[in-house]
C-alpha positions in Angstrom: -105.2 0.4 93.1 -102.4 -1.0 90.5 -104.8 -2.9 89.0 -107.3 0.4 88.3 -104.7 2.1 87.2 -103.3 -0.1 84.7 -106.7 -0.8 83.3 -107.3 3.2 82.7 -103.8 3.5 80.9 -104.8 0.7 78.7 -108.0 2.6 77.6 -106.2 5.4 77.3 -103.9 3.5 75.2 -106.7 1.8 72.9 -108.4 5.3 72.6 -104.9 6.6 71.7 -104.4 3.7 69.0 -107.8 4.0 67.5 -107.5 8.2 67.3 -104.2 7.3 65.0 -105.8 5.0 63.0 -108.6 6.9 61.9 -106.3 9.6 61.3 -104.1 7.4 58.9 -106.9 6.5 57.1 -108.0 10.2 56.8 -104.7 11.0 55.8 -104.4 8.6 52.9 -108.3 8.8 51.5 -107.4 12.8 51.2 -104.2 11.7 49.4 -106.0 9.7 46.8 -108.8 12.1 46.4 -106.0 14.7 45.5 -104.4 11.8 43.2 -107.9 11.1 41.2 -108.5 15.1 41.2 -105.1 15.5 39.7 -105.9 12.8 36.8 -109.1 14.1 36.1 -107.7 18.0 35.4 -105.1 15.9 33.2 -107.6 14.0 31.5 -109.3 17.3 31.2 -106.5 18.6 29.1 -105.8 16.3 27.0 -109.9 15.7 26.1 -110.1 19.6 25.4 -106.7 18.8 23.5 -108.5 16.3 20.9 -111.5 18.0 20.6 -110.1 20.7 18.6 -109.1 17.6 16.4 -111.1 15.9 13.9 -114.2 14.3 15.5 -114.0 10.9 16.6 -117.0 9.2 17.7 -114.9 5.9 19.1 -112.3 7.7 20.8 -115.0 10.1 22.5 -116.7 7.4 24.0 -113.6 5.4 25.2 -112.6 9.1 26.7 -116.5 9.6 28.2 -116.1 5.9 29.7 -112.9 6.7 31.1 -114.0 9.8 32.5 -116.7 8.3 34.1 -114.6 5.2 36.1 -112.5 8.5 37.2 -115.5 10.4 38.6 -117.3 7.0 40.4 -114.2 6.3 41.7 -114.2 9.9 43.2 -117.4 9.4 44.1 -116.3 6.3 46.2 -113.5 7.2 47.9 -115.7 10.3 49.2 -118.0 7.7 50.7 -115.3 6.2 52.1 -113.7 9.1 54.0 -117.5 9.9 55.1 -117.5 6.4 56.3 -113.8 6.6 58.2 -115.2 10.1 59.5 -118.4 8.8 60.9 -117.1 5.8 62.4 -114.8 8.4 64.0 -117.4 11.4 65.5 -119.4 7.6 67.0 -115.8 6.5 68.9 -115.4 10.0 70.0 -119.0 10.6 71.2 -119.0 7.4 72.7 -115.5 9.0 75.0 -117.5 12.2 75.4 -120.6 10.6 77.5 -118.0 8.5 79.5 -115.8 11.5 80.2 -119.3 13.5 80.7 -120.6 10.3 83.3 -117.2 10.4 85.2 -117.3 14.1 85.2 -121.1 14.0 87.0 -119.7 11.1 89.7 -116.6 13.1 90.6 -118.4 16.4 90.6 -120.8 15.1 93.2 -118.1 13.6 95.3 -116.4 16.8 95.2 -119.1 18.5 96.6 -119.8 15.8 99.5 -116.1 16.3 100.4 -116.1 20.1 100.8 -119.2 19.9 102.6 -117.5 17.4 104.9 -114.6 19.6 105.0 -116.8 22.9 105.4 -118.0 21.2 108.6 -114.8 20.7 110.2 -112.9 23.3 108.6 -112.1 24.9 112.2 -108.4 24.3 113.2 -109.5 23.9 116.4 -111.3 20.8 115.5 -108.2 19.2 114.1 -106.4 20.0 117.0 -108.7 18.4 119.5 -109.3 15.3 116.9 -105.5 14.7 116.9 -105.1 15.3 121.1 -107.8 13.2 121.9 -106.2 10.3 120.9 -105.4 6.9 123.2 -101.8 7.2 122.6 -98.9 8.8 120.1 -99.3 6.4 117.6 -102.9 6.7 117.0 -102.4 10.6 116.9 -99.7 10.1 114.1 -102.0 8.0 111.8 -104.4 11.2 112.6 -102.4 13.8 111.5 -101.2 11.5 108.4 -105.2 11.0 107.5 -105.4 15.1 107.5 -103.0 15.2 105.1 -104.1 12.6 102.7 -107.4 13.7 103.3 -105.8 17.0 101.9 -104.1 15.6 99.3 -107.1 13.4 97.8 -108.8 17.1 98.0 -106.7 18.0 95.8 -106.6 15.3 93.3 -110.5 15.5 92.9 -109.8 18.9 92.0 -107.1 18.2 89.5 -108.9 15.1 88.2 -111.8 17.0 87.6 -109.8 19.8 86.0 -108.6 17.2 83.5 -111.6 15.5 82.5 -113.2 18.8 81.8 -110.2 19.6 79.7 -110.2 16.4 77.8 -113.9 16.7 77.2 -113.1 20.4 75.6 -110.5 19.1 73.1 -113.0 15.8 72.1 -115.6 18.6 72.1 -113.8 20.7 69.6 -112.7 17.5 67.6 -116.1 16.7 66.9 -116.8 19.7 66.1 -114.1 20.0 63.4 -114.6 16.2 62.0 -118.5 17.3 61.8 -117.6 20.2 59.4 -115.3 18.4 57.2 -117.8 15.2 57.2 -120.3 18.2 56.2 -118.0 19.5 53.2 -117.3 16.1 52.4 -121.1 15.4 51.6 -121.3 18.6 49.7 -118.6 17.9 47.6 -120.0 14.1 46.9 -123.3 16.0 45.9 -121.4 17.8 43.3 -119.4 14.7 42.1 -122.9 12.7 41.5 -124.2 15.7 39.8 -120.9 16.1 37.4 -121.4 12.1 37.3 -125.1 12.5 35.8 -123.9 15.2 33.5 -120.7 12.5 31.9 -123.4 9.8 32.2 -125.9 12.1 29.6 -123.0 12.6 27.5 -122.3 9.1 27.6 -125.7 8.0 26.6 -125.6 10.7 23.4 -122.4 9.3 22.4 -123.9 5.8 22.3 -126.5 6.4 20.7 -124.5 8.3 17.9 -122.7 4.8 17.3 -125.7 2.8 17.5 -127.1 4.2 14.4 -124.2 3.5 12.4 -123.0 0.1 14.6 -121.9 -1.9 11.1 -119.7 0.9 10.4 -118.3 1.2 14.0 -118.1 -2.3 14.6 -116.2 -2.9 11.1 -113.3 -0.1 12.4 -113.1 -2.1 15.9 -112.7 -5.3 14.0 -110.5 -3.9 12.0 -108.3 -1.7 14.8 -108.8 -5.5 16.1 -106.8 -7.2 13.3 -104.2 -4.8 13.2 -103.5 -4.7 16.8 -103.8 -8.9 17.0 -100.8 -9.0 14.1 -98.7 -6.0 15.5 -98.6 -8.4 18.7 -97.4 -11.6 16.6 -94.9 -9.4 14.9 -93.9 -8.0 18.8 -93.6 -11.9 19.5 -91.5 -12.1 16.8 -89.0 -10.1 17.1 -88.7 -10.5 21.2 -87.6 -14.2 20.1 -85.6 -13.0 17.7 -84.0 -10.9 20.5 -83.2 -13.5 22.7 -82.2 -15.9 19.8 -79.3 -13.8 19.1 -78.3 -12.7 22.2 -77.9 -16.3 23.2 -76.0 -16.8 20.0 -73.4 -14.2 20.4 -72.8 -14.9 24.3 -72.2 -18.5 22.8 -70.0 -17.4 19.6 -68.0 -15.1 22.6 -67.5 -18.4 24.6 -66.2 -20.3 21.7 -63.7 -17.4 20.8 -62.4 -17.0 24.1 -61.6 -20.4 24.4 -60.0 -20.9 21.2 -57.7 -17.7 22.2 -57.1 -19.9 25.2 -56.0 -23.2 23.3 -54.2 -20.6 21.0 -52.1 -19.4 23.5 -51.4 -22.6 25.3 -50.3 -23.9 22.3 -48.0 -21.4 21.8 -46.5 -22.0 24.8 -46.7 -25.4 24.7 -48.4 -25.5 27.9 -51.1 -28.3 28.3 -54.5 -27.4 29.5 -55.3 -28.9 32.8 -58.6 -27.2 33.5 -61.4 -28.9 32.9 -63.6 -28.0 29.6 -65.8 -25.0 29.6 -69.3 -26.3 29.5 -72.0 -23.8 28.2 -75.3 -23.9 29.5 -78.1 -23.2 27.3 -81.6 -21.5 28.4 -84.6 -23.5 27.9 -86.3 -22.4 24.2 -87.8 -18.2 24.8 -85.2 -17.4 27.8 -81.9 -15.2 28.0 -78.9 -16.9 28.7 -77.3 -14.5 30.7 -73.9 -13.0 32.1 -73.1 -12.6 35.9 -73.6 -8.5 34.6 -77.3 -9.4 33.4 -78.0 -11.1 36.4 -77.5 -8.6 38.3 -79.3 -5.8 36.0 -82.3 -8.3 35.6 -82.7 -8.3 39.9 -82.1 -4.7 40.5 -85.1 -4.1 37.6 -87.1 -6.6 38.9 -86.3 -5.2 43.0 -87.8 -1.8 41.4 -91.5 -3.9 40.4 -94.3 -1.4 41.7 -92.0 2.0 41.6 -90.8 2.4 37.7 -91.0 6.0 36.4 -94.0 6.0 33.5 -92.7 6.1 30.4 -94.5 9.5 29.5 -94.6 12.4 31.9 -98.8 13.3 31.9 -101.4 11.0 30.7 -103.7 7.8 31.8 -104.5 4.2 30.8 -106.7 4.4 27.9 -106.6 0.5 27.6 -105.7 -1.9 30.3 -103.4 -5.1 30.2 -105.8 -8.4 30.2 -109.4 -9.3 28.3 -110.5 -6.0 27.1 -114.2 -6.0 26.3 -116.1 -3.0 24.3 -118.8 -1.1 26.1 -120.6 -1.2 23.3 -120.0 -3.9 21.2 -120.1 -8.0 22.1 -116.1 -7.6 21.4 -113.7 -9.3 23.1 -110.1 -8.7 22.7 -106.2 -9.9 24.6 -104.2 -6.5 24.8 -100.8 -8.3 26.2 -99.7 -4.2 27.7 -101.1 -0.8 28.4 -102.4 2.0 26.4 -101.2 5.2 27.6 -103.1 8.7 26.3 -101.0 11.5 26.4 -100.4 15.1 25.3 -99.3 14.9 21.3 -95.7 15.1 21.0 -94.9 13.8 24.4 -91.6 12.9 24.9 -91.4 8.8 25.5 -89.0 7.4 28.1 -86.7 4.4 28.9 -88.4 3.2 32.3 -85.1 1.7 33.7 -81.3 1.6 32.8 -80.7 -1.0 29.6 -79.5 -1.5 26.2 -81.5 -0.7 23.0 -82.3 -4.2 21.7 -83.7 -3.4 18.8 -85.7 -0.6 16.7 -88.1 -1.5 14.2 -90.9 -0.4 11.5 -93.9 -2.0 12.9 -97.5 -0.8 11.1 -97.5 2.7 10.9 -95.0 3.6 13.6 -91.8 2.9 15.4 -91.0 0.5 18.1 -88.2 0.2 20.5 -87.2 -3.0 22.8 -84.8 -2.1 25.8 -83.5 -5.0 27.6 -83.0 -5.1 31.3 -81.4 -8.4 31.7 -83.8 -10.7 31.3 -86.6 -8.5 31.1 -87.6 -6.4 27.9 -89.5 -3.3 28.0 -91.6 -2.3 24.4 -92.2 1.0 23.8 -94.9 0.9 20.2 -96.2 4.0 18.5 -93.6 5.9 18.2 -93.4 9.4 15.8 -89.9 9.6 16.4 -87.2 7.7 17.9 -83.6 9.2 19.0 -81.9 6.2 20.2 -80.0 3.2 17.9 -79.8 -0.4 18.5 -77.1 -1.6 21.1 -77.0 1.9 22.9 -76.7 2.0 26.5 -79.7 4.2 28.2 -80.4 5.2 31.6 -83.8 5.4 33.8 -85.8 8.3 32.2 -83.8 9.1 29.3 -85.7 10.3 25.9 -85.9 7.6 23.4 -88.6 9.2 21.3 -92.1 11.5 20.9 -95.4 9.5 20.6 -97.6 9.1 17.3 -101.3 9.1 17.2 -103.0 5.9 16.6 -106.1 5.6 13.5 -107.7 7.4 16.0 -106.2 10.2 16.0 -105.4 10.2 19.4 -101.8 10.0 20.9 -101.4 7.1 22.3 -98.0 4.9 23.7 -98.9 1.2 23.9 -96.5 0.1 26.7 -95.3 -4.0 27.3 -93.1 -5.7 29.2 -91.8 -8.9 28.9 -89.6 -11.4 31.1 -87.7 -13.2 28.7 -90.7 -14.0 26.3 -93.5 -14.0 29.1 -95.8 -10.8 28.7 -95.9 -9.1 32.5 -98.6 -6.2 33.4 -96.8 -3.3 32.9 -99.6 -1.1 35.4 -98.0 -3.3 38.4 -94.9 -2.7 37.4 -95.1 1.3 37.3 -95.1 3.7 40.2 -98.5 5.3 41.9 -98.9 8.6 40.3 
């Protein structure tokens, strides 16, 4: 009897486990379709935004391209919570026939006991079954066995009652999962539709560049160029950074120890302590303070969950080989390209110091340190913070530009010590 019952809990238990599961997964393919919905009104926006600018062929199709990853991606998580939702009508139909099987056996039991009980349902015949017993101990175990008898009556009844209960509710679940599978589909029927429609768009834009490739090719070479020596000059000046940061923490060192001889000099005490030896970072790394340390782990505990450094907008270029759709171009982009709303306000992505703000191309640049780590903020209209400032998480530091596109874009880096990082895995989920 133990051992039947401790097999049922367990099912019960699995069933249990396996109902929450599906439901987490439900839960978090409904939060991501609500994630890529909210890009793609963004996205939206900001394409109705440059439209009423000048026409640009290349940044149209970049735009188109990106539009489309956003929609099949749509498209896929749909077919994913179709997927979770079927696998989850199959588990529950497969409880229903059991529950429906079990119902039928302890229905029909049931019925053979109140027949049984119909028969001898005369309180005479109890009577006379417990007095014609041999002796007082075998008309105890008789009246015991009417009262179990009874009470197993009873539990038929209330077992039954419950089965037929649970089968409602997984009844009424299927029911509901059934629908939403059903407005699921529907709403994936759209998506491919609105994905055809992108796709058509797509196809005009291409074949708007094709019949002027030199041209377009010659201004990707050239946007090329200009990005490949903006990056050396990036290189540059993150070097330059850490040259003379190491070089003042050095020149500090030296000063406070001269104070030190100075003063035991004065005194004409004799210095008993051992020499101050100053370590030195291999070439491209910080040398840095117990203060740094500690600013350079707290940044780096916060990987994955940074603030972006703009408000609204999407990654327009990704970190890595970048290839053109187009075009047999290949390309290193060593950060992100973030489109944006023009004007948007640019922000520090963690507490630090302003390193450095410089002239590069067309536009401004500012390098925040974090310890050991350097965030880049590049194509900048505006900037209203100054070199060595102290800023905090989120704070303005400037407005975006537009690139030769015309498009307002913030190319975003980060660096550990001269190392380029991907900024994407540092930032938070939107």
């Amino acid at each position: 009897m133990h051992r039947i019952l401790s097999i049922i809990l367990l099912l019960f238990s699995v069933n249990t486990f396996a109902q929450q599961d599906y439901e987490a997964q439900q839960r978090k393919l409904e939060e991501r379709k609500a994630e890529i919905l909210k890009e793609i009104k963004e996205f939206q926006t900001l394409l109705n935004t440059n439209k009423k600018q000048e026409r640009n062929i290349l940044a149209e199709l970049n735009e188109q391209n990106k539009k489309i990853k956003l929609q099949t991606e749509l498209i896929n998580n749909s077919q994913k919570q179709i997927r979770t939702l079927s696998n989850d009508i199959y588990v529950n139909t497969l409880a229903s026939n059991k529950l429906r099987r079990e119902l039928g056996v302890l229905k029909d039991d049931y019925a053979k006991t109140i027949v049984k009980s119909y028969k001898s349902r005369s309180e005479q015949n109890r009577i006379m079954f417990i007095l014609s017993s041999n002796n007082f101990l075998q008309a105890y175990k008789r009246m015991q066995y009417i009262k179990q008898y009874a009470k197993y009556r009873k539990s038929q009844g209330d077992e039954i009652r419950s089965k037929f209960e649970e089968l409602e509710r997984i009844s009424a679940h299927m029911e509901s999962q059934k629908n939403k599978q059903q407005k699921v589909e529907n709403d994936q029927q759209s998506q491919r539709k609105e994905l055809e429609v992108e796709k058509g768009k797509q196809t005009e834009l291409m074949s708007l560049v094709k019949k002027d490739s030199k041209k377009f090719s010659s201004q990707i070479k050239t946007k090329q160029q200009e990005t490949k020596k903006i990056d050396q000059q990036i290189k540059a000046i993150i070097k330059k950074i850490i040259e003379e940061e190491n070089r003042k923490r050095r020149e500090e060192e030296a000063r406070r120890k001269r104070e030190e001889e100075a003063r035991n000099a004065k005194s004409g005490t004799k210095t008993t302590s051992k020499p101050t030896v100053t370590t030195t970072s291999a070439a491209g790394k910080f040398d840095m303070t117990p203060e740094e340390k500690a600013l350079a782990t707290s940044f780096s505990n916060n990987r994955g969950r940074l603030p972006w450094p703009v408000e609204k907008g999407y990654i327009s270029s990704r970190y890595g080989t970048v290839k053109h759709p187009e075009y047999d171009i290949e390309y290193e982009n060593h950060g992100i390209e973030i489109s944006t709303e023009k004007g948007s306000t640019v922000r520090s992505v963690f507490e630090g110091e302003v390193s450095q703000v410089q002239v590069i191309g067309n536009s401004r640049t500012v390098f925040i340190r974090h310890g050991e780590y350097i965030s880049v903020y590049q194509n900048l209209a505006s900037v209203s913070v100054s070199k060595g400032q102290k800023v905090s998480t989120k704070q303005k530091i400037g407005t975006v530009g537009t690139n030769f596109e015309g498009v307002s874009v913030l190319k975003f880096l980060i660096t550990k010590n001269s190392d380029y990082n991907n900024p994407q895995s540092w930032l938070s989920a939107k």
